[in-house]
VMD Tcl script that draws the C-alpha trace (Angstrom):
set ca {
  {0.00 0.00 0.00}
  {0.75 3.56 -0.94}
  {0.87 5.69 2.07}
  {1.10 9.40 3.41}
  {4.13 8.50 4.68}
  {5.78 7.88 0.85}
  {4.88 12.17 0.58}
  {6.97 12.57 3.17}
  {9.80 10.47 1.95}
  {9.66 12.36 -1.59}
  {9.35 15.82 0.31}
  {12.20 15.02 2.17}
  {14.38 13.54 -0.18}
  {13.98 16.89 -2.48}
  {14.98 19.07 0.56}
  {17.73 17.24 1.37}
  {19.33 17.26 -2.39}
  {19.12 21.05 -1.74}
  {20.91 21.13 1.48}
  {24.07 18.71 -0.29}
  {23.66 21.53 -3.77}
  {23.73 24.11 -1.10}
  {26.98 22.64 1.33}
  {28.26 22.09 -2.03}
  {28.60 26.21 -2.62}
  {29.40 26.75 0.88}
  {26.16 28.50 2.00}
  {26.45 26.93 5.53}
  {22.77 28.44 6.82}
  {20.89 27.54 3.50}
  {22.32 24.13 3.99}
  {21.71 23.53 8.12}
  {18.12 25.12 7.05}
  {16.87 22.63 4.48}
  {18.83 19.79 6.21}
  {16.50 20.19 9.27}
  {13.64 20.30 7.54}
  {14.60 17.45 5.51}
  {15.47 15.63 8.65}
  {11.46 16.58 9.80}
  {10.08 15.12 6.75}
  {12.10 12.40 6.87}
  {12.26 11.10 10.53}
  {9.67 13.25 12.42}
  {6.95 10.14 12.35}
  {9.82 8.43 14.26}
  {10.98 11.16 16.66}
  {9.40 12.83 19.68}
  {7.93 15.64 19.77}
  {10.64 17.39 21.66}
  {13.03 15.93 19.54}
  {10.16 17.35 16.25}
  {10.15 20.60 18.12}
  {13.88 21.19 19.20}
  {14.39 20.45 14.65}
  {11.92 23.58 14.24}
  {13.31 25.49 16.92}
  {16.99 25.23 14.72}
  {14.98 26.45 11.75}
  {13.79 29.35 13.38}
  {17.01 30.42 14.72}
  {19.22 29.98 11.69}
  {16.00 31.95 9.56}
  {16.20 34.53 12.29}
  {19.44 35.13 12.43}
  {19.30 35.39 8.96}
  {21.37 32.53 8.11}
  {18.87 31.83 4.60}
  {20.36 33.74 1.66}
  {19.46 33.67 -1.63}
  {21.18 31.71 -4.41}
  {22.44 31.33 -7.70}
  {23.09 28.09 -9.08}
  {24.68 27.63 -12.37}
  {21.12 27.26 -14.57}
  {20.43 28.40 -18.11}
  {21.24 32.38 -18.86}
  {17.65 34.54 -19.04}
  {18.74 34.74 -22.56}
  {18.49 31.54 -23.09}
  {15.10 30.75 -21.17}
  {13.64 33.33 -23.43}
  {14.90 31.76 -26.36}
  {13.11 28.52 -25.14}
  {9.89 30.16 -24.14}
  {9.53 31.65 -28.14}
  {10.18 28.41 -29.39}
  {8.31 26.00 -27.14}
  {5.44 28.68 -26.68}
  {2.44 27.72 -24.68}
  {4.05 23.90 -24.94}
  {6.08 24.70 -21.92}
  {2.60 24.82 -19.81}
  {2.35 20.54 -20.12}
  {3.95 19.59 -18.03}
  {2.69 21.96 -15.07}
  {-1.33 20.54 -16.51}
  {-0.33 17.07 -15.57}
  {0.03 17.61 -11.77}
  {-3.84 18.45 -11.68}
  {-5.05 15.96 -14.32}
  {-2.98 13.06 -12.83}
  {-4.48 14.13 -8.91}
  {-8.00 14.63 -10.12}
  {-8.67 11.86 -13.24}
  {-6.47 9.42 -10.89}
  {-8.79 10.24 -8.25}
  {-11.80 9.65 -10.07}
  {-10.63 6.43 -12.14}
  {-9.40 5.11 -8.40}
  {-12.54 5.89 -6.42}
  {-15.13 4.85 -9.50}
  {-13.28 1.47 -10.66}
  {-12.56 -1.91 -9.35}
  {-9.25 -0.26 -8.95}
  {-10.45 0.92 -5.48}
  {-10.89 -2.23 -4.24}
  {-7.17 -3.17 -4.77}
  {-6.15 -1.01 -1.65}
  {-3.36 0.50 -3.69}
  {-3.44 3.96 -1.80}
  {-4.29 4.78 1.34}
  {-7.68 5.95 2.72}
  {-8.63 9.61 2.39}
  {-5.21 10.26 0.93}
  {-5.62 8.97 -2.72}
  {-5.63 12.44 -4.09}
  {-2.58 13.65 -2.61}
  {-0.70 10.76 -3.00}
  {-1.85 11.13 -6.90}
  {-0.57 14.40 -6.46}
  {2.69 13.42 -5.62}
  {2.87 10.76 -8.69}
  {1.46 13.78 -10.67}
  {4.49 15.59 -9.83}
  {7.28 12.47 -10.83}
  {5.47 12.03 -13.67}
  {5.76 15.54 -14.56}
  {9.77 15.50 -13.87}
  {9.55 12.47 -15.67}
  {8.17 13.76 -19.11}
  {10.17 17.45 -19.08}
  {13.75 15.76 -18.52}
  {12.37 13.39 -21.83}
  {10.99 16.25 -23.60}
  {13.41 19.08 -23.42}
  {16.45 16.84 -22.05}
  {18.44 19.68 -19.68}
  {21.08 18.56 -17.87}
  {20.44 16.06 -14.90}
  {21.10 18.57 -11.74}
  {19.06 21.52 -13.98}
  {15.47 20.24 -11.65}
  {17.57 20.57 -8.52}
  {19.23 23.23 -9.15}
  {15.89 25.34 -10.12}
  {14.40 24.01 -7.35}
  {17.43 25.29 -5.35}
  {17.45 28.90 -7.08}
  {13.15 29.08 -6.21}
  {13.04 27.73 -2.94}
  {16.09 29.91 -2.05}
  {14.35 32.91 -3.42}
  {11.06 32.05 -1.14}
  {13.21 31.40 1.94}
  {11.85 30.28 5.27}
  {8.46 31.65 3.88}
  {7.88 28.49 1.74}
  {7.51 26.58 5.02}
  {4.94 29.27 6.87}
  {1.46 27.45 5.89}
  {3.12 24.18 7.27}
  {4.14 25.96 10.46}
  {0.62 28.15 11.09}
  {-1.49 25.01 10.07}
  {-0.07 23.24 13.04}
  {-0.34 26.79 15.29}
  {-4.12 26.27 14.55}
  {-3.92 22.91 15.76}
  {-2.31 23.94 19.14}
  {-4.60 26.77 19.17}
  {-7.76 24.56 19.18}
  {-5.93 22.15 21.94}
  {-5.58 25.19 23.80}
  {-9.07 25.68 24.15}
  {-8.77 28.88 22.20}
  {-12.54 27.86 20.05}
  {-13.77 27.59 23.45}
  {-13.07 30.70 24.38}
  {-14.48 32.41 20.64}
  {-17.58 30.24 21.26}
  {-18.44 31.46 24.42}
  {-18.24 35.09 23.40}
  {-20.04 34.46 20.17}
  {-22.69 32.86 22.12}
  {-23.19 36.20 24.61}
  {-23.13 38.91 21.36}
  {-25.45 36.67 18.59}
  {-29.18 36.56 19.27}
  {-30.44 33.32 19.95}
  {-31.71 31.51 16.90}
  {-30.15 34.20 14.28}
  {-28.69 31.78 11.89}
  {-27.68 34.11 9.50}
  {-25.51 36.85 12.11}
  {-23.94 33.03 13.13}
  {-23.22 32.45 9.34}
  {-21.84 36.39 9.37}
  {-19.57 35.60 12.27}
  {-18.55 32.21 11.40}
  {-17.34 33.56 7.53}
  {-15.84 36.95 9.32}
  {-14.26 35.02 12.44}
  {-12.46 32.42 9.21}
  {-11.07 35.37 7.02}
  {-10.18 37.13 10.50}
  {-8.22 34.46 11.96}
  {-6.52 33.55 8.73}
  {-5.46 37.31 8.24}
  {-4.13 37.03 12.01}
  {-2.70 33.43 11.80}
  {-1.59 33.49 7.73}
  {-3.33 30.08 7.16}
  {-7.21 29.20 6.60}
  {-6.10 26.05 7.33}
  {-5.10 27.34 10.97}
  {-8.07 29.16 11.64}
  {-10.35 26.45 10.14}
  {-9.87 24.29 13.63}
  {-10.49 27.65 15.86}
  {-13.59 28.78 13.87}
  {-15.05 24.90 13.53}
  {-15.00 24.34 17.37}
  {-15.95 27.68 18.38}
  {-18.93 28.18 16.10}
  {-19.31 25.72 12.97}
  {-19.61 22.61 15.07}
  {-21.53 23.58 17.77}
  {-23.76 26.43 17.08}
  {-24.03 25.99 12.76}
  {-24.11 21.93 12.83}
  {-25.33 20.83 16.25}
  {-27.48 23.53 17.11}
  {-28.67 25.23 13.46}
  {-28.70 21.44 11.82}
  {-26.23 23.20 9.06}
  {-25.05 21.20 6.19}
  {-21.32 20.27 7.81}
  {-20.60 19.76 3.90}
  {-21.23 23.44 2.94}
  {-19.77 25.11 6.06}
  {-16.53 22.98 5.80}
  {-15.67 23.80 2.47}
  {-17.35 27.37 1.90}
  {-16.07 28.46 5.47}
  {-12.40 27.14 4.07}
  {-13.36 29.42 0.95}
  {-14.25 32.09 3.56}
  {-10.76 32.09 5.52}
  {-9.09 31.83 1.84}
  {-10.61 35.78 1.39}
  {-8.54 36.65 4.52}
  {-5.39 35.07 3.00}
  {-5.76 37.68 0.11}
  {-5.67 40.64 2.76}
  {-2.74 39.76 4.85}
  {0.91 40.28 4.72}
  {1.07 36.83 6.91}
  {0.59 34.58 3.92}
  {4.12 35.79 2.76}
  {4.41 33.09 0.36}
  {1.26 34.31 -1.27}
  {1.51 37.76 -0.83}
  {4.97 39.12 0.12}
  {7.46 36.60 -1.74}
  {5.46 37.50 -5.03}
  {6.24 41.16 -4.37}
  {10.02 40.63 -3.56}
  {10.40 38.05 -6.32}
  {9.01 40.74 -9.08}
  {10.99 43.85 -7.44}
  {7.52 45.62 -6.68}
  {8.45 49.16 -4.89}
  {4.79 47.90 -3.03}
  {5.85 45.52 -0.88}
  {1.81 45.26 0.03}
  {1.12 45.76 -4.01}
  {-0.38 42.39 -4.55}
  {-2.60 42.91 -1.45}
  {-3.72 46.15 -3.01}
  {-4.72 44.39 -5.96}
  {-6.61 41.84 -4.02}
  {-8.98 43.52 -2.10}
  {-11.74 44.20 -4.49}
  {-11.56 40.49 -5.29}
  {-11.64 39.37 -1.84}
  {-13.86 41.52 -0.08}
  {-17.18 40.99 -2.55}
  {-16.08 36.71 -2.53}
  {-16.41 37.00 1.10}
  {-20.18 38.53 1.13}
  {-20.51 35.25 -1.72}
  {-19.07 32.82 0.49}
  {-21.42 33.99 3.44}
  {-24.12 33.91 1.23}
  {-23.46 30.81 0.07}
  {-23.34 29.13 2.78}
  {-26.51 30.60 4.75}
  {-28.37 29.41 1.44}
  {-26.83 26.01 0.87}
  {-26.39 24.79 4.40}
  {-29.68 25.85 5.52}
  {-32.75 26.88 2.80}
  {-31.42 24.13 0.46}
  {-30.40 21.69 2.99}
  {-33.76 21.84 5.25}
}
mol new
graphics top color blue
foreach p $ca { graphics top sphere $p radius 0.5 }
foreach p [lrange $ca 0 end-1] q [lrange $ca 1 end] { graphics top cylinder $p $q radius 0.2 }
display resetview
């Protein structure tokens, strides 16, 4: 059987080709960065968790002492990736399409076919284990296709993820803050006070609260997937679902739409909204947030919408 565990393996394995590329050049922090986090991926089912959190700790002392610096590995000139680009054209796209087709047509073939019934993948994770073979797959066909030298993957990979920094590790980081966050009691806490200020029996301020409390916490926290565990115990679960008789369908996945609308107003989801800036030279480091507000704003009255309709007119 395919498991989650074979994602980490693969994760791991790619981060710790960049730490050797990056001892290699003697950039001693890039290396002890993506080392540890390749150790995490690797042999964090099989540590404890002081031993999981004394690897992050090291990561956020070499990032914060500003041991992560950018680099350039020996790759193709921007002459020369221009050159490509006019004579491949929209070609060069193919390989990026069959990440998505090979998760979601896998997915489908697996879960509607006697292939299910092999056992191949594991429960509940056949799409992102597709995703992962979606990925090799598409390595696989752009080394056949356009034949670069063996290191050129790595070393782009390097050049990116070096260019991101410790940013390209945030949502993993916040998505487990949420986690702590909700073992804290901290949804608790929300629910209480959104019980004392909502009427009793207004679904739709509850709806209102719930979508606002999602893209609030995600602005705060960086991560929908952080505040989704806050937001679900303090108000989805027990006032939307268990008291309200909600759709749990439509709130989970329209309240995840709903925190996504905070991720496009916050300088906390660097890697969506900071990195972006720095990687295009914008004089605006909040430019792309600028730009998202009138697209976020209006999705968030949808989402809320959409949810008050579907999870409780359509559902009932």
């Amino acid at each position: 059987m395919i498991t989650y565990e074979w994602l980490y393996i693969l994760a791991g394995s790619a981060f710790a080709v960049w730490a050797a590329l990056s001892l290699k050049d003697g950039r001693w922090g890039n290396a002890a960065f993506w080392a540890l986090l390749s150790a995490s991926f690797l042999l964090g089912s099989h540590l404890s968790d002081l031993a999981n959190g004394m690897l992050v700790l090291a990561m956020v002392g070499i990032a914060g002492l500003g041991g992560l610096k950018r680099s350039d590995p020996p790759t193709t000139t921007p002459e020369e990736r221009q050159a490509h680009a006019g004579q491949l054209g929209n070609r060069l796209f193919i390989p990026a399409l069959v990440v998505p087709l090979t998760a979601v047509a896998g997915t489908l073939f697996y879960n509607y076919t006697p292939l299910g019934e092999t056992g191949l993948f594991e429960a509940r994770r056949e799409t992102l284990i597709l995703f992962g073979i979606g990925v090799l797959a598409a390595l696989v066909g752009a080394m056949a296709w356009l034949r670069p030298p063996l290191l050129a993957p790595a070393q782009e990979g390097r050049r990116l993820i070096d260019s991101i920094g410790w940013a390209a590790i945030l949502p993993q980081m916040l998505a487990a803050l949420g986690a702590v966050f909700a073992l804290a009691g901290v949804g608790d806490i929300i629910g209480g006070v959104a019980r004392g200020v909502i009427p009793e029996g207004s679904i739709f301020l509850t709806v209102v609260v719930f979508a606002l409390g999602m893209a609030g916490f995600t602005m705060i926290m960086g991560n929908a997937f952080a505040a989704f565990p806050v937001m679900a115990a303090a108000i989805g679960i027990p006032l939307l679902i268990q008291q309200y008789g909600g759709n749990p369908a439509v709130i989970g996945a329209v309240g995840m739409l709903a925190g996504f609308c905070g991720t496009l107003l916050t300088p906390m989801a660097a890697n969506f909204n900071i990195v972006p800036a720095a990687l295009l030279e914008l004089k605006d480091q909040n430019g792309v947030i600028r730009q998202q507000v009138g697209t976020a704003v209006p999705l968030l009255l949808c989402n809320i919408a959409i949810i008050y309709v579907g999870a409780f007119w359509l559902w009932s």
